[in-house]
C-alpha positions in Angstrom: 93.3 72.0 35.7 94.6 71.0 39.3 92.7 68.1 41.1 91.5 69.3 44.4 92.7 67.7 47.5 89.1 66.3 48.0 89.5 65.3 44.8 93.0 63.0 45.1 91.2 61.8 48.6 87.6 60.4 46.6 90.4 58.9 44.0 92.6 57.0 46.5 89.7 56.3 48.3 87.7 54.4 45.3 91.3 52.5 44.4 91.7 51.8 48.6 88.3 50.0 48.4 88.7 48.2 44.8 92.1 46.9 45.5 90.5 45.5 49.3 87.3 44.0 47.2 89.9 41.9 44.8 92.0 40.7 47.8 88.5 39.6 49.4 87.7 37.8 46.6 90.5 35.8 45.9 90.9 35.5 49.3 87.5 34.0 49.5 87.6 31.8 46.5 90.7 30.5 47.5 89.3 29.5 51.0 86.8 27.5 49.4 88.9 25.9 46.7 90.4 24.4 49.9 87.5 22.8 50.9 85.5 25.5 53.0 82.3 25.7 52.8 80.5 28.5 51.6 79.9 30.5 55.1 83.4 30.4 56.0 85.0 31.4 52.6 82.8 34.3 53.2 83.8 35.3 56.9 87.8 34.8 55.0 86.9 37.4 52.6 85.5 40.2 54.9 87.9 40.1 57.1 90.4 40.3 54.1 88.6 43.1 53.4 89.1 44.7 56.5 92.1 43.9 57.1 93.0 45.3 53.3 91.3 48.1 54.1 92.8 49.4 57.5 96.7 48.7 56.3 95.7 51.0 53.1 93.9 53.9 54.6 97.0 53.2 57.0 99.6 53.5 54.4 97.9 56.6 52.9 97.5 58.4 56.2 101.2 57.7 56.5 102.5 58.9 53.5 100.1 62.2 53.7 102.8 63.6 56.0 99.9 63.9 58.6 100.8 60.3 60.5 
C-alpha cells in the first residue's frame, strides 16, 4: 500500500518537529550548564526551536521540487 502524499507530509512533518524539540533541549541545557539562569536557557531553546524549525521546513520545501 502506497503512502499518500498527505501522508509522507504528516510524517516529515512529526520528524521536522522532534528533531527541532531535541536541538531545543540540548540547546537549552547546555545554556544553562554555562551558567544561565533558568529564563534565559529557556528563551536559547525556543529560538533553537525556531530556528530548527524554519531551516527544516526550508530544506523540505526545497527538495519537494516545488522551491
Amino acid at each position: 500500500m502506497a503512502t499518500t502524499p498527505t501522508g509522507q507530509r504528516a510524517v516529515w512533518t512529526a520528524l521536522i518537529l522532534l528533531t527541532a524539540t531535541i536541538a531545543a533541549a540540548a540547546a537549552g541545557v547546555i545554556d544553562h550548564l554555562g551558567g544561565a539562569g533558568v529564563p534565559d536557557a529557556i528563551l536559547v531553546g525556543g529560538s533553537a526551536f525556531a530556528g530548527t524549525t524554519l531551516l527544516l521546513l526550508g530544506v523540505a520545501h526545497f527538495l519537494s521540487g516545488r522551491g
